[in-house]
N, C-alpha and C positions, 0 to 999 in steps of 0.2 A: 504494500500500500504506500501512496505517499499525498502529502499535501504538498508538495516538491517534486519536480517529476523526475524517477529514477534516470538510469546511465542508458536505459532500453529503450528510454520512452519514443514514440512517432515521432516525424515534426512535428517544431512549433508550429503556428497561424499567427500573425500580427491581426493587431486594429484596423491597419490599413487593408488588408486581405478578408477579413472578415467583417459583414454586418453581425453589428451590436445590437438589438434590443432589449427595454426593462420592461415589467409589469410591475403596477403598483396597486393599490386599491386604496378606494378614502379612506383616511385615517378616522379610527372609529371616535366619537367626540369630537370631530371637528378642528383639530389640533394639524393640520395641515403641515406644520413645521418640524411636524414629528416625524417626517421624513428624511430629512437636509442630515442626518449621518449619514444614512443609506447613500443617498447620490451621491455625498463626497466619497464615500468609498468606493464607488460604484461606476461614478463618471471616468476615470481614467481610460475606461475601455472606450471610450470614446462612441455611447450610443447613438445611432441613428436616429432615435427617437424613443422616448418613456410613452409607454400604453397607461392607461387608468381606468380600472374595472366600471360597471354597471350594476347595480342590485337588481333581484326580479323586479318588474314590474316599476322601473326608474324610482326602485326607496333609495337608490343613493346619488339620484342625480342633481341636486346641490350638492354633492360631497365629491364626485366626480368633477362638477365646474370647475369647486375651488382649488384640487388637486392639480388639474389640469393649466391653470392659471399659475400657480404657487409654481411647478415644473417649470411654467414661461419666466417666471420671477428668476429660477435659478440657473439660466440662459442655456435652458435642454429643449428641443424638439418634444411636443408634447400630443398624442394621440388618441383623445376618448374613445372608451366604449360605447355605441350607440344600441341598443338591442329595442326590438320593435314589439317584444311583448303586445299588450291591447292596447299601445296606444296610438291616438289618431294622425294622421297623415298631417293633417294641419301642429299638431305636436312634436313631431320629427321637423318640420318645416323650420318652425322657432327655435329649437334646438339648433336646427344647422344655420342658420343665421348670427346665433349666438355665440358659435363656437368659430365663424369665418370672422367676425368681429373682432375676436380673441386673439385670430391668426396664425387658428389651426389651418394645419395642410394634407392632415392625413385623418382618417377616421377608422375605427376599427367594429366591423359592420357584423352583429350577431341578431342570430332569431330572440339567444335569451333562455333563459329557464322561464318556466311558466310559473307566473303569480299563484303567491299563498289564495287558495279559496277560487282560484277559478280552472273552469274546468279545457279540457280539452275540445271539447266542442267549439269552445268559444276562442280558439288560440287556433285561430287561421292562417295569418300572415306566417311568415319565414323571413330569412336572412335575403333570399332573391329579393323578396318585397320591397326590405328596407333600402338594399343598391340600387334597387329600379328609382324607388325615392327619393334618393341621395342628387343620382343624375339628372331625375326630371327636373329637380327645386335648384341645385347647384351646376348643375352642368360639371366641366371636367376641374373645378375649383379644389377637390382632396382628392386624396388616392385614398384607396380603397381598400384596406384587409381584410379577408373572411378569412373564417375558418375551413381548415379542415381535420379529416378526420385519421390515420393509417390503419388504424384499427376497428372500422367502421363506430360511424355517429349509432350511440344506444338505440334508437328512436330504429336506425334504418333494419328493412326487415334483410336485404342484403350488399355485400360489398359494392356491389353494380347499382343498386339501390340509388347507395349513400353518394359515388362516383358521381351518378348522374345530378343529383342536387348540388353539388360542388358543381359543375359543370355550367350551369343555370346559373350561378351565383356568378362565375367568371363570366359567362355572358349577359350577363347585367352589368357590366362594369366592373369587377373587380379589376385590382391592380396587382395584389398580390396577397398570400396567404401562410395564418400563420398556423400550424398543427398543433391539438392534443398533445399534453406530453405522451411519450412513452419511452421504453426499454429496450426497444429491439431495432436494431438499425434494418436489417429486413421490412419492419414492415413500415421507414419510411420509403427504401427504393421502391419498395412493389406498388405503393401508393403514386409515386412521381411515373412510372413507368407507365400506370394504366392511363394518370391522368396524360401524358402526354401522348397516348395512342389514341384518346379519345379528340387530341386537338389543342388540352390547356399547355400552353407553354409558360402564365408569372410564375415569377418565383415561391417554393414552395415552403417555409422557413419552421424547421425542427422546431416547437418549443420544448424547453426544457426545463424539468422540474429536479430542486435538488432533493437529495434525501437526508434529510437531517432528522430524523424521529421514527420508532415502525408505525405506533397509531395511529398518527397524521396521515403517510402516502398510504396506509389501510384504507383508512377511511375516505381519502380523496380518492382513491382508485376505484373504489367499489362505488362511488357516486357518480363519476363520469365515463364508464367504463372502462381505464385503459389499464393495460393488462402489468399484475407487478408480478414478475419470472417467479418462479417457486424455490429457485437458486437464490435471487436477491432478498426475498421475504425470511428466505430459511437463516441467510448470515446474519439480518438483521435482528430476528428473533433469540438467538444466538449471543446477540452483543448489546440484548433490552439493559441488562444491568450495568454495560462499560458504556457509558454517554461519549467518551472521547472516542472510544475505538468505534462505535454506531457511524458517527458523523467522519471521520476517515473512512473508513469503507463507503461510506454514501458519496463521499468526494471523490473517493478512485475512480467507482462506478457511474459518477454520471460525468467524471473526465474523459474516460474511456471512449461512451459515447458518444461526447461530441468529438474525439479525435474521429473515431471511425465515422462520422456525419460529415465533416468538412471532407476527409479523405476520399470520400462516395460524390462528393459534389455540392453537399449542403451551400446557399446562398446565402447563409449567417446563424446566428441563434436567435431565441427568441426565449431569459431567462424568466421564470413566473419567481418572482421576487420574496413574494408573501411578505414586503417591508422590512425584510432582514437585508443583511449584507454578510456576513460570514460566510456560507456556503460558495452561494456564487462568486464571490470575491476568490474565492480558494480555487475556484474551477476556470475564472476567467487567468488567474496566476497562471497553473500547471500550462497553461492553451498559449501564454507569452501573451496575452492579449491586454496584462496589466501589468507591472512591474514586482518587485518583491517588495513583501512588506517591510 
């Protein structure tokens, strides 16, 4: 293991070589500032641009604004989540108005998790929806990320399914896309390979989740489908009682994978932050993508 990378290790990747992206989410209470360690440790890799979550059902979009703003405060490219849950076309409208005001340039365009208390029935729209929206109200003014999935979207009944709604979503506009974590570099090739026989050629950008706890990516994994190996689960179960040795091991293995993701062609990362800086901080090191502590 190393939070250093041994004498074996792949190449490096610089900052210049590789796109950088963060994710953040509003800071819970409103404390917006409670961020600025995070970036500073964070910015050296030099992001492309910081994402900032959406709550179901926009409960966190004042907390998304002022994130989103606060990022501009601290001279980062800054990217909201838009998700289009139930709300109306004329509400998205205002939104993207508010956010070109701002002097966003990119937007990060989901369907959403469905609102506490409302039903399926009633949860029509999708992610295609929101891009068709984005374009008809802004025209070419933000680029565009959706999601995708390598490990098929829970919802889709199959991989072809899921391919084709990804597909509909790039042909509304997208610009480019950023992936579900996962563990298996297999199943981002097989996902770029299909989308690209089908026609999509944006970039398709691994996001990456660190593993620093087992309960945590338990419980994240089993809520958004994506698959945690029975090899990773089994060390980390393993290393419940050694908290240092857990978070090393979580740090080899998700440095691993982004060596073998740039190495396959990856067009950058895309780290899901959770408002820490440790992990990631240690993964963008081993990657040469930030300096030594």
């Amino acid at each position: 293991m190393r939070n250093g990378l041994d004498s074996q290790s792949p190449t490096r990747f610089t900052a210049s070589e590789t796109r950088v992206s963060l994710e953040f989410f509003p800071p819970r209470g409103g404390d917006v500032a409670s961020i600025d360690p995070v970036v500073t440790r964070l910015r050296e890799a030099r992001p492309l641009f910081c994402s900032c979550t959406y709550g179901a059902g926009g409960s966190t979009r004042d907390g998304t604004r002022q994130t989103v703003a606060h990022l501009f405060e601290l001279g980062l490219d800054a990217a909201p989540h838009l998700s289009i849950g139930t709300d109306s076309e004329e509400t998205i409208h205002a939104l993207l108005d508010e956010y070109q005001a701002l002097g966003v340039r990119r937007i990060v365009a989901l369907r959403g998790d469905v609102p506490s208390g409302v039903g399926r029935a009633r949860y029509t729209h999708n992610a295609e929806t929101l891009v068709r929206w984005i374009r008809a109200h802004s025209g070419d003014h933000f680029d565009i990320e959706v999601a995708a999935y390598p490990e098929t979207h829970p919802d889709a009944r199959t991989p072809a399914e899921d391919l084709e709604f990804f597909r509909r979503k790039v042909d509304a506009g997208a610009t480019g896309a950023i992936t579900q974590y996962f563990y298996n570099v297999q199943a981002w090739e097989d996902f770029v390979e299909r989308a690209t026989k089908v026609g999509v050629t944006l970039p398709i950008v691994p996001g990456i989740m660190p593993i620093t706890n087992l309960e945590g990516i338990v419980r994240f994994s089993e809520s958004c489908g994506a698959d945690l190996p029975r090899w990773i689960r089994k060390h980390l179960e393993a290393l419940r009682d050694d908290e240092a040795g857990l978070k090393a091991f979580g740090i080899d293995v998700v440095t691993r994978l982004c060596e073998d993701l740039l190495a396959a062609g990856a067009p950058g990362l895309h780290f899901y932050t959770l408002n820490r800086w440790g992990a990631t901080a240690a993964i963008c090191r081993n990657l040469g993508l930030i300096g030594p502590s």
